[in-house]
Every structure is written in C-alpha cells, then in structure tokens.
N, C-alpha and C positions, 0 to 999 in steps of 0.2 A: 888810631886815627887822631891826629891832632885839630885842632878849635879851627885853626884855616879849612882845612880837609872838608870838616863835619858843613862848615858854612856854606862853600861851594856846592857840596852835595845837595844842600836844602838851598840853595836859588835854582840848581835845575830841575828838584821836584818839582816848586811851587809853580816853576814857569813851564815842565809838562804836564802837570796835572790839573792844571786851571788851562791848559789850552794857551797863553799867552802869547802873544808875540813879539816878545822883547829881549833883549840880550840878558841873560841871568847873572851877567858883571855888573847890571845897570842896577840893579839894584844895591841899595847900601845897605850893609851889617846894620845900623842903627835906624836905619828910616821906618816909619809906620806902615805895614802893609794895607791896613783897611784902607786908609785914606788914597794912599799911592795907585794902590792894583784896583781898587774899589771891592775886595775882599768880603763877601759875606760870612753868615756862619757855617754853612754849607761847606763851604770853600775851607773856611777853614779846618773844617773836621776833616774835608778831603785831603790837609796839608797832614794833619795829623798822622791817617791811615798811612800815607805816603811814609812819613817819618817812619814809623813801626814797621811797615816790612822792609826801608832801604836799610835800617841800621839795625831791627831786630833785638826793639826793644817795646814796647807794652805800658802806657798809661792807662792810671783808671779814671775813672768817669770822675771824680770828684781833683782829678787833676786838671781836668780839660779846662781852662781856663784861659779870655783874651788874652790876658796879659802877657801868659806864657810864650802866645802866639803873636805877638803886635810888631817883633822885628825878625830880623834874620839869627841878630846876634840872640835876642829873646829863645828863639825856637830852638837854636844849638846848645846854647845854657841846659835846657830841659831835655835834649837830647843826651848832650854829655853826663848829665848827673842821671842817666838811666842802662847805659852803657857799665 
C-alpha cells in the first residue's frame, strides 16, 4: 500500500470513528487534528485502535504519542514504519 493509499484510509477512519460529519478529503495530510477536529485524547487513542486493526499493525504504549498523531501525514509515517 503506498503513502497516498495509507493516508486516504486514515481520513476515513478518523471521520468514522469520531462520528464526523465531514468530507475525509477535507482534511489535509499536513493540518493539525486537535485544533481542526477539536480531537481529544480519547479520540485519539480511538484513532489509534482504528489504525491497528485497518492496517494490522500494533504500537506499544510508550509509542503513543501526540505528536505521532497531530496530522494525517504524522499518523501514516507511524503507520508505515509499522507495516
């Protein structure tokens, strides 16, 4: 699955599994999710779980990290390099 692929896949997690109602193209690879989606921490461990069973891949706890999570392009970085 190439870096486009992986990105797509994770705008329409974070917009089913937060409930959103927004288009998942509307968001950008680089933008900040807390600020944008209004994103908690909740949420985002919710993003997390999401990632780990669509791509079937496994972070550990001392991974879990904002930063990791702060963009689209962020979340796929961390996806890719688990893959």
């Amino acid at each position: 699955m190439d870096a486009s692929a992986i990105e797509d896949r994770i705008r329409t997690l974070v917009v089913e599994r937060l409930f959103l109602r927004i288009d998942p193209k509307s968001i950008g690879r680089d933008e900040p999710l807390i600020p944008r989606l209004g994103i908690d921490s909740v949420q985002l461990f919710e993003i997390l779980v999401a990632c780990e069973e669509a791509f079937g891949v496994s972070l550990q706890e001392e991974e879990f990290r904002a930063e990791r999570f702060a963009t689209i392009a962020a979340i796929a970085s961390t996806v890719a390099g688990k893959m």
